[in-house]
py3Dmol code that shows the C-alpha trace and the ligand (Angstrom):
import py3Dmol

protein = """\
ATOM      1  CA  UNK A   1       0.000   0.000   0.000  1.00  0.00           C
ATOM      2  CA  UNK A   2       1.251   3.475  -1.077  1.00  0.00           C
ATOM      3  CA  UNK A   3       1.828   5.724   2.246  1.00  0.00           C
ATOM      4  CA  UNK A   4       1.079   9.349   2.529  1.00  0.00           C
ATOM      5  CA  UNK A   5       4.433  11.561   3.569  1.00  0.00           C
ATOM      6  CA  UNK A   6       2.114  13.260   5.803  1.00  0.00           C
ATOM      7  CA  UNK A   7      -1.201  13.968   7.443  1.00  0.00           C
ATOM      8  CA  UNK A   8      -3.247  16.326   5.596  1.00  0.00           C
ATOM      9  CA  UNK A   9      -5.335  18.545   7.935  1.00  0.00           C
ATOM     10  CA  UNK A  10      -9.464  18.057   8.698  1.00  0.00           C
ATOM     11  CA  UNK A  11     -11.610  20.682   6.876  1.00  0.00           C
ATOM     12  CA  UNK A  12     -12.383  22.998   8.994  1.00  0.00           C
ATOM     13  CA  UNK A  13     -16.422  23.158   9.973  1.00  0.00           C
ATOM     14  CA  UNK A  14     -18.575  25.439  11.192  1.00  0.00           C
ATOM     15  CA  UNK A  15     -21.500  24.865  13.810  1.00  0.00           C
ATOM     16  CA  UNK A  16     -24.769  24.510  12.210  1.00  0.00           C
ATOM     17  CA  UNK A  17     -27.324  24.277  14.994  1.00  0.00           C
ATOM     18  CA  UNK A  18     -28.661  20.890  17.101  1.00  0.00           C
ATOM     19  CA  UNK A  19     -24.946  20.307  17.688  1.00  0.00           C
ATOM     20  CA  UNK A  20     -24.551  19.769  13.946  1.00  0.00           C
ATOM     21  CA  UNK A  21     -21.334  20.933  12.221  1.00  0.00           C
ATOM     22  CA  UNK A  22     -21.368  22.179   8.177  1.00  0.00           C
ATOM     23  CA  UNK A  23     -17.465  21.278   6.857  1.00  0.00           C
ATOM     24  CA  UNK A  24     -16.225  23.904   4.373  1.00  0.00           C
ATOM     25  CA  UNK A  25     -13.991  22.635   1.346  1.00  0.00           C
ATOM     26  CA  UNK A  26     -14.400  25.768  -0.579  1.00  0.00           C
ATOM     27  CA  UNK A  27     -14.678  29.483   0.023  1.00  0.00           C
ATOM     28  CA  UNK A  28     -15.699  31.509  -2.727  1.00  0.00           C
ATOM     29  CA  UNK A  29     -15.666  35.535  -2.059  1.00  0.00           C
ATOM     30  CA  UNK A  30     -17.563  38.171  -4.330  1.00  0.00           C
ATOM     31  CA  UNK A  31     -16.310  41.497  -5.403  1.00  0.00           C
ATOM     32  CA  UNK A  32     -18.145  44.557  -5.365  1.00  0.00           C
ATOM     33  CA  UNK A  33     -21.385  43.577  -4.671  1.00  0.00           C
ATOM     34  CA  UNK A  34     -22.611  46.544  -2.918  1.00  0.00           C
ATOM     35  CA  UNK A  35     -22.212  50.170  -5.028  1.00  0.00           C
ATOM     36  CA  UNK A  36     -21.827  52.448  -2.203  1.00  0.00           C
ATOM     37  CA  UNK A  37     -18.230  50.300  -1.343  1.00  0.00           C
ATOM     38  CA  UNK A  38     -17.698  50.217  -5.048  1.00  0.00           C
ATOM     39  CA  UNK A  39     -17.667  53.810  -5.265  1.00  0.00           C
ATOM     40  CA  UNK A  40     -15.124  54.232  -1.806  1.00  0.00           C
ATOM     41  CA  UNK A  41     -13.166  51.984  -3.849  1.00  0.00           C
ATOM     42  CA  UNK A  42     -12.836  54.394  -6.510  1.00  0.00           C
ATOM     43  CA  UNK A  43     -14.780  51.771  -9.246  1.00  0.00           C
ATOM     44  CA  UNK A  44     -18.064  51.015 -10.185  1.00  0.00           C
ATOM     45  CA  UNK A  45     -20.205  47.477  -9.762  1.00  0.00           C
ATOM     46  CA  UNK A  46     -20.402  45.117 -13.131  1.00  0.00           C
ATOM     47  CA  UNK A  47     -24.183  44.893 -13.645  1.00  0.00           C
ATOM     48  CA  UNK A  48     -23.489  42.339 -16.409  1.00  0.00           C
ATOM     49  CA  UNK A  49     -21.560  40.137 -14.073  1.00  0.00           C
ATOM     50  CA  UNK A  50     -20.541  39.698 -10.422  1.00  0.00           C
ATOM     51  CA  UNK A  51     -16.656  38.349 -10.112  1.00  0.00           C
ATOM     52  CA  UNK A  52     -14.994  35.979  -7.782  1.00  0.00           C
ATOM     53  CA  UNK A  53     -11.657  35.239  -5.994  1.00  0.00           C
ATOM     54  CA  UNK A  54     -11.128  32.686  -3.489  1.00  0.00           C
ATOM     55  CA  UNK A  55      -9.759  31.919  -0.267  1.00  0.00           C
ATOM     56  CA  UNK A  56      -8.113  28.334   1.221  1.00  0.00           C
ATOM     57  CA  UNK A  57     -10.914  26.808   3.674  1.00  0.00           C
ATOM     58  CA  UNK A  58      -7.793  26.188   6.218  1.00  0.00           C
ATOM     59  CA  UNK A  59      -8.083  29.909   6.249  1.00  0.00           C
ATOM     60  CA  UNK A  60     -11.079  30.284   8.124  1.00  0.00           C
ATOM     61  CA  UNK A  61     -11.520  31.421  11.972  1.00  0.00           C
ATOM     62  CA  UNK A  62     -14.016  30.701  14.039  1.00  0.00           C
ATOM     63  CA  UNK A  63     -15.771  34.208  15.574  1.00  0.00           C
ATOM     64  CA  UNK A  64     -14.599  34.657  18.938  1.00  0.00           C
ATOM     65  CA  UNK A  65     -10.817  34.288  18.318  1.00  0.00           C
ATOM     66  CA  UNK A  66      -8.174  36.339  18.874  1.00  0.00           C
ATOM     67  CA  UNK A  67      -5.655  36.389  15.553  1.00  0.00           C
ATOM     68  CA  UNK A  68      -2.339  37.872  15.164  1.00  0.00           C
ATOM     69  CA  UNK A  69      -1.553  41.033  13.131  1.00  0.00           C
ATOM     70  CA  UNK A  70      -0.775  39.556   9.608  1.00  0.00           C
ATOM     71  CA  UNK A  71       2.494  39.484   7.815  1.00  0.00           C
ATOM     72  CA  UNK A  72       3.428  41.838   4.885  1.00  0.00           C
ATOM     73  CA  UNK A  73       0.367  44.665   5.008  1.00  0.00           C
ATOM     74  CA  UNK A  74       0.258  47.370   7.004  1.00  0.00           C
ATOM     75  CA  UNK A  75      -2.939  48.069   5.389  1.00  0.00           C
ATOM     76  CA  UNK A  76      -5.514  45.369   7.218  1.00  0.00           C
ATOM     77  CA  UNK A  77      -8.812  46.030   6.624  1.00  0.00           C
ATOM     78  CA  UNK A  78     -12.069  44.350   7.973  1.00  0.00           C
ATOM     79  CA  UNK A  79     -15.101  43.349   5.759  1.00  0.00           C
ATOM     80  CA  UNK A  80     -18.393  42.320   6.838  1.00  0.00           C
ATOM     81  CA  UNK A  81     -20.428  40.084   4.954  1.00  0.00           C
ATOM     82  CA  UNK A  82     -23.391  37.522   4.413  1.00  0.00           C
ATOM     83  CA  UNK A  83     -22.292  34.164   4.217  1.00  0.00           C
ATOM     84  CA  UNK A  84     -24.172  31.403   2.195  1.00  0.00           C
ATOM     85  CA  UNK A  85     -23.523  28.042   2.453  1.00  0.00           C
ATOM     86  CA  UNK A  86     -24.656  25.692   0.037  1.00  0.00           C
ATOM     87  CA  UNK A  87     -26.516  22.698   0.843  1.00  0.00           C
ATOM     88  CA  UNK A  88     -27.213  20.359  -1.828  1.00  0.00           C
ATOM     89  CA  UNK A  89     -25.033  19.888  -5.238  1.00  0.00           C
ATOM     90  CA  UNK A  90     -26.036  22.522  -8.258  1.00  0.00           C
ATOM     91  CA  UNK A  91     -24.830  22.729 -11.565  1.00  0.00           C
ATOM     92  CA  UNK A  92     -26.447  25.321 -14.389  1.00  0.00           C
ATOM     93  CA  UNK A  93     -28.742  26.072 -11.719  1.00  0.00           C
ATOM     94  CA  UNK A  94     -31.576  28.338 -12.327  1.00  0.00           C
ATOM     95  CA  UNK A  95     -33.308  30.890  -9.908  1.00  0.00           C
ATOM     96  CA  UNK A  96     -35.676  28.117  -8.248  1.00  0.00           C
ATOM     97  CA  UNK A  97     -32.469  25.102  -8.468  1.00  0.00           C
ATOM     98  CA  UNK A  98     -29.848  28.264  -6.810  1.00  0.00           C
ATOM     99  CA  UNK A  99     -32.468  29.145  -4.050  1.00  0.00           C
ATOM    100  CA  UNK A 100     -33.326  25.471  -3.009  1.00  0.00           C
ATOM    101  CA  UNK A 101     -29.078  24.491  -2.597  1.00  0.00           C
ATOM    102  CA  UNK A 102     -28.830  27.628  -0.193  1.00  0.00           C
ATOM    103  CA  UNK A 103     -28.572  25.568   2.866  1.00  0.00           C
ATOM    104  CA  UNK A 104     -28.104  28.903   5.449  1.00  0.00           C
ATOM    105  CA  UNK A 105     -26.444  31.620   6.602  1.00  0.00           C
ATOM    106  CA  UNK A 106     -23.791  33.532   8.853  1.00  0.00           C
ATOM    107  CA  UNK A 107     -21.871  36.190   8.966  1.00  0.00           C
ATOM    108  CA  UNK A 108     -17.981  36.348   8.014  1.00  0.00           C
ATOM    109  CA  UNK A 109     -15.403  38.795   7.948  1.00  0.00           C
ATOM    110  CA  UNK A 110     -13.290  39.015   4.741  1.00  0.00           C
ATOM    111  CA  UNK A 111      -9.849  39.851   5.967  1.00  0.00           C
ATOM    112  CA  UNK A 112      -8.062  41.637   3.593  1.00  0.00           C
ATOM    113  CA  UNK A 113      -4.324  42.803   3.272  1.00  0.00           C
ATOM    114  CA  UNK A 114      -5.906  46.259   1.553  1.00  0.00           C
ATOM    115  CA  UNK A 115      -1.925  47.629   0.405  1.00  0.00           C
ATOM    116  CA  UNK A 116      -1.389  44.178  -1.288  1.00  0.00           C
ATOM    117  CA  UNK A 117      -4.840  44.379  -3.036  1.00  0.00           C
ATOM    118  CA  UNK A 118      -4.208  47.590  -4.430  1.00  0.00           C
ATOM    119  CA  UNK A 119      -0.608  46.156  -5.713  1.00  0.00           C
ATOM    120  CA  UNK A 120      -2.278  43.342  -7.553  1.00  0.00           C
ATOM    121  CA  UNK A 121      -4.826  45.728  -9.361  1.00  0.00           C
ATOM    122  CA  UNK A 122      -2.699  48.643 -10.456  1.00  0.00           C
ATOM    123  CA  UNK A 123      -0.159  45.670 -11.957  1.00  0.00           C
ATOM    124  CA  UNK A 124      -2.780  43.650 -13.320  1.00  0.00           C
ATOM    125  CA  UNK A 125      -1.785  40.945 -10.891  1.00  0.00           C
ATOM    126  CA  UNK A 126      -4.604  37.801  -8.887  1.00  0.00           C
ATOM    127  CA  UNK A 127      -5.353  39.024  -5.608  1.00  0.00           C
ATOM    128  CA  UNK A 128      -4.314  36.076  -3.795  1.00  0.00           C
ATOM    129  CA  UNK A 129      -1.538  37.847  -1.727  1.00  0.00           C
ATOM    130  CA  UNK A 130      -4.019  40.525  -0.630  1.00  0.00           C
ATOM    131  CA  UNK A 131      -7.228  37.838  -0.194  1.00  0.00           C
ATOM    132  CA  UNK A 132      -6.281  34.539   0.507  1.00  0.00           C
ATOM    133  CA  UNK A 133      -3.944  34.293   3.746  1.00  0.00           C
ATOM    134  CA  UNK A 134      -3.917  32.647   7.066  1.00  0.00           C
ATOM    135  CA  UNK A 135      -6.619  33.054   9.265  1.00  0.00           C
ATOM    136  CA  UNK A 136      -8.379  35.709   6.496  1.00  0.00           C
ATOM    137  CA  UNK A 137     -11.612  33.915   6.604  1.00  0.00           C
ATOM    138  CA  UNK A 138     -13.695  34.999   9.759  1.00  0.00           C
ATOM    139  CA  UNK A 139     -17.070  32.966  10.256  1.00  0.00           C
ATOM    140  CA  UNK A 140     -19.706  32.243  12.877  1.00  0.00           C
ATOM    141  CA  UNK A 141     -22.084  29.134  13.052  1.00  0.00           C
ATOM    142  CA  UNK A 142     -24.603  28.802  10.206  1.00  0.00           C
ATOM    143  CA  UNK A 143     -28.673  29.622  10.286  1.00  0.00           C
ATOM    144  CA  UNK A 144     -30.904  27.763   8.065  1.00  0.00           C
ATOM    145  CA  UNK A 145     -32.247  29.719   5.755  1.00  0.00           C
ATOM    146  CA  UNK A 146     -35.871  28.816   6.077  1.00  0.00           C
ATOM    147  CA  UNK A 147     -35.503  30.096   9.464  1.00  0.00           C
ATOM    148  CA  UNK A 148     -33.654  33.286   8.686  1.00  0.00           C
ATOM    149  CA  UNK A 149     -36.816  33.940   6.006  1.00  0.00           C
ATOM    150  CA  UNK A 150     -36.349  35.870   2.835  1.00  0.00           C
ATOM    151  CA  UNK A 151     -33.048  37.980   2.502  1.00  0.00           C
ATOM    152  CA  UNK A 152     -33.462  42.055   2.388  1.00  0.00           C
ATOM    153  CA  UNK A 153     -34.893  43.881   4.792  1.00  0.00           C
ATOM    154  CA  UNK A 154     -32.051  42.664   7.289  1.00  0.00           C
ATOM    155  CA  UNK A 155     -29.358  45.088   8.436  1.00  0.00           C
ATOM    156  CA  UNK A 156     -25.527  44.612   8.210  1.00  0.00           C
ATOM    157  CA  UNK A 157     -23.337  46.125  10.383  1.00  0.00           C
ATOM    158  CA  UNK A 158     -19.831  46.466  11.967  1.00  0.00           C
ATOM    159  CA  UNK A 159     -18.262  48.632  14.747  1.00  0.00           C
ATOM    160  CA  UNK A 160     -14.453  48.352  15.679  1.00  0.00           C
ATOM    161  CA  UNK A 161     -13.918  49.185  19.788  1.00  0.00           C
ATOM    162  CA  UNK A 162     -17.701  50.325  19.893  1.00  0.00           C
ATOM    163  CA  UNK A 163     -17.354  52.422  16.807  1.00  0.00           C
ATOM    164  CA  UNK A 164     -19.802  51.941  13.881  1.00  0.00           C
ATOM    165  CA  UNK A 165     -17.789  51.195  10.598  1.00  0.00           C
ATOM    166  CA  UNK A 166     -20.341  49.791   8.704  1.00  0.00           C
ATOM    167  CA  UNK A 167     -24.289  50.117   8.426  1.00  0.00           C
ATOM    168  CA  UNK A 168     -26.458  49.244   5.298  1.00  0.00           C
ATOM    169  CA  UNK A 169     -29.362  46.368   4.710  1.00  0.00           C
ATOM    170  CA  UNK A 170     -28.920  43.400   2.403  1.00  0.00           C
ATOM    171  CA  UNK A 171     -31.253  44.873   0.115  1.00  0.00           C
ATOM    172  CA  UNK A 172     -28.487  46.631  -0.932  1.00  0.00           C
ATOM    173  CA  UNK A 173     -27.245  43.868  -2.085  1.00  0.00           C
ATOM    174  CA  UNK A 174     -26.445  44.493  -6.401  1.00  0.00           C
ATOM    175  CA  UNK A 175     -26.469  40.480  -6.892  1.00  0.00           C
ATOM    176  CA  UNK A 176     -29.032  38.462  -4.227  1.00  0.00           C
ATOM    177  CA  UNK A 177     -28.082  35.195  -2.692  1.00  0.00           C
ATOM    178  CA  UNK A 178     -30.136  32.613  -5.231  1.00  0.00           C
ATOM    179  CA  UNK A 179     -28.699  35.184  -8.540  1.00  0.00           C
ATOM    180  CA  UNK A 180     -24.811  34.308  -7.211  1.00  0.00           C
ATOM    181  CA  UNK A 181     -25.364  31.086  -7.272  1.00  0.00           C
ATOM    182  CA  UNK A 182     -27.108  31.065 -10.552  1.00  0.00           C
ATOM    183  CA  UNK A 183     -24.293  32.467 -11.664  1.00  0.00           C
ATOM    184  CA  UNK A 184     -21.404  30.383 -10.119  1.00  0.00           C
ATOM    185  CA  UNK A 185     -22.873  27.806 -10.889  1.00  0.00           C
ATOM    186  CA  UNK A 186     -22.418  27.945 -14.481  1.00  0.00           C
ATOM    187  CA  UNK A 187     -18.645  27.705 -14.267  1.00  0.00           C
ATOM    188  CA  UNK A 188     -18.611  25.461 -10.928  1.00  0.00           C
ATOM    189  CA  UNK A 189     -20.255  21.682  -9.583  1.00  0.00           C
ATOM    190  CA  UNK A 190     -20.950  23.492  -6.503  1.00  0.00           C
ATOM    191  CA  UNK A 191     -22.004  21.125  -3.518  1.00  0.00           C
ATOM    192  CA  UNK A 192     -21.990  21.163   0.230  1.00  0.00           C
ATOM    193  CA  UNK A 193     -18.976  22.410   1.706  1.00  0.00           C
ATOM    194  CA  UNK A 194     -19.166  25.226  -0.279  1.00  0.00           C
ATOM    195  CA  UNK A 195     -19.229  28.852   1.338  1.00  0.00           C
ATOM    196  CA  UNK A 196     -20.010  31.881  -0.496  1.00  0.00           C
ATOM    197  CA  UNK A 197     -18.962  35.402   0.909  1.00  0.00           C
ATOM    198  CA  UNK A 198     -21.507  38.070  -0.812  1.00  0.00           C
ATOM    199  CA  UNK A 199     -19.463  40.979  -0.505  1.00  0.00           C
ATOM    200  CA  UNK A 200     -19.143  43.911   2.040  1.00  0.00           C
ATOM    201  CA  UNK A 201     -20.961  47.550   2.107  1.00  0.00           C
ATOM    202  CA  UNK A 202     -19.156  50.706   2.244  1.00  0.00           C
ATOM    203  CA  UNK A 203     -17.473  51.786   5.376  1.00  0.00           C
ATOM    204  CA  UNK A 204     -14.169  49.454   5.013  1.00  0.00           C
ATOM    205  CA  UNK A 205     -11.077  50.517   6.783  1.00  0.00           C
ATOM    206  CA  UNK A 206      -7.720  49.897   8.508  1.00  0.00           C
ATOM    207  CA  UNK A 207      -7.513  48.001  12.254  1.00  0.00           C
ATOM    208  CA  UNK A 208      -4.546  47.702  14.492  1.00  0.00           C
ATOM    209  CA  UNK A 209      -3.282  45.370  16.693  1.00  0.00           C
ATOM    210  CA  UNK A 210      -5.402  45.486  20.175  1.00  0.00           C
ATOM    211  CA  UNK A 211      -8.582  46.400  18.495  1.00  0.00           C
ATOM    212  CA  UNK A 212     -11.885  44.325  18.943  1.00  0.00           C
ATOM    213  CA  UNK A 213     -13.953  43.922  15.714  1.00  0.00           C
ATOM    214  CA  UNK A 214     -17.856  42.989  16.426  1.00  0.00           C
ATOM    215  CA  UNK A 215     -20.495  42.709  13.421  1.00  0.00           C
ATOM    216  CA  UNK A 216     -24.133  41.538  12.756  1.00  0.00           C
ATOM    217  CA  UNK A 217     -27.017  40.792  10.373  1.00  0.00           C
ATOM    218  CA  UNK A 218     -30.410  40.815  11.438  1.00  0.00           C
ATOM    219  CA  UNK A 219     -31.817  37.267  12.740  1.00  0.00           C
ATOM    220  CA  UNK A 220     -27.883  35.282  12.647  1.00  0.00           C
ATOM    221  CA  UNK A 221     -25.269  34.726  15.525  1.00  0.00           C
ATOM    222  CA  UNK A 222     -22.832  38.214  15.641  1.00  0.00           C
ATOM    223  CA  UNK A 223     -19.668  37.701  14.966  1.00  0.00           C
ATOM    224  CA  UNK A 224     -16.154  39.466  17.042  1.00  0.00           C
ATOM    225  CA  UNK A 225     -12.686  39.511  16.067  1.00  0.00           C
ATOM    226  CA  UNK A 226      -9.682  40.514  18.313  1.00  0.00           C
ATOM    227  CA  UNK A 227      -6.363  41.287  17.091  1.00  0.00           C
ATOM    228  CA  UNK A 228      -3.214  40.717  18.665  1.00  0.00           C
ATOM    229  CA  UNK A 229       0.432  41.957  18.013  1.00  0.00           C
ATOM    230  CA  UNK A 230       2.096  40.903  14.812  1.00  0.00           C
ATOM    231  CA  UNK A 231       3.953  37.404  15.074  1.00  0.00           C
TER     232      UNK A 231
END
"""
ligand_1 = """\
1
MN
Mn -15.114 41.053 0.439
"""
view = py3Dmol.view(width=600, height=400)
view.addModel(protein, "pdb")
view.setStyle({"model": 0}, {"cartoon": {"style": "trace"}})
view.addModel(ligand_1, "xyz")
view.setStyle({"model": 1}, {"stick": {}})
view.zoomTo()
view.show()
């Protein structure tokens, strides 16, 4: 029998009520999906499209935790989001197919190394050094979404230390929940394990080590953040 050189590490996964846990393989992250953070970002949203990167599922964080400052930025910004997680496998889905494979909710923090971001787009570069990093992935337990009810009228929100950062509703929201995954879906088998992050409102913006991050959405578990001194 062949041997493995090494152990590869468990998925990570995310509490899911009844003492249930939802395993994430995948994290897929919008862009600009919000206009009013478009615009502080000095572009404007795709209405033709919505766009993608992707972070490493070892990079997610449970909410509660207490993560260092990261390497290389001295830029790190916070981004609050809806997270979807997807319940059933879809392929080509259409409205009806992308709604019924939305298993729940939660809220996540995109973690982003802003200075690296901004290298990658002025040189035409991926965004991985800027998105997808250690511990970049914040996320609280999941809601099912027949008991969070019909996304919209909810409010998103973030402080940092007590401050409000961030404030808007997910009606705001350019591309809904069931439209992403229409979309996705036409270029990915997506299945369980697979966590979408819908993109973050305006109000984005720098934190520091010793600062306490806390967010919500209307009707899902909040999420907090804490961040120590650089490593
Ligand atoms: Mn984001």
């Amino acid at each position: 029998m062949t041997k493995r050189l090494f152990d590869s590490p468990a998925y990570p996964a995310l509490p899911a009520g009844d003492g249930a846990l939802y395993p994430v393989h995948r994290i897929f992250c919008v862009g600009r999906n919000y206009a009013e953070h478009a615009a502080e970002m000095g572009v404007e949203v795709d209405r033709e499209a919505p766009f993608y990167f992707m972070k490493d599922a070892q990079s997610v964080v449970p909410s509660g935790a207490t993560i260092s400052y990261p390497p290389g930025t001295e830029n790190y910004h916070y981004e609050m989001e809806l997270v979807m997680a997807i319940g059933a496998k879809v392929f080509r889905a259409n409205r009806e197919t992308a709604q019924a494979a939305i298993w729940g909710y939660g809220c996540g923090l995109d973690m982003t190394r802003r200075d690296l971001q901004q290298v990658a787009k002025d040189k035409r570069r991926p965004w991985d050094l800027g998105k997808n990093f250690e511990q970049s992935a914040v996320t609280t337990g999941l809601r099912a979404a027949a008991e969070v009810g019909a996304i919209g009228p909810q409010r998103i929100w973030l402080s940092v230390n007590g401050e409000t950062r961030q404030d808007a509703h997910l009606s705001d929201l350019v591309w809904s929940p069931a439209e992403l995954v229409e979309h996705l879906s036409r270029y990915y088998h997506l299945a369980p394990g697979d966590l979408i992050f819908t993109g973050t409102p305006a109000g984005v913006g720098a934190v520091k080590a010793s600062d306490t991050i806390r967010g919500g959405i209307d009707g899902l578990a909040e999420i907090a953040l804490k961040l120590g001194p650089a490593e």
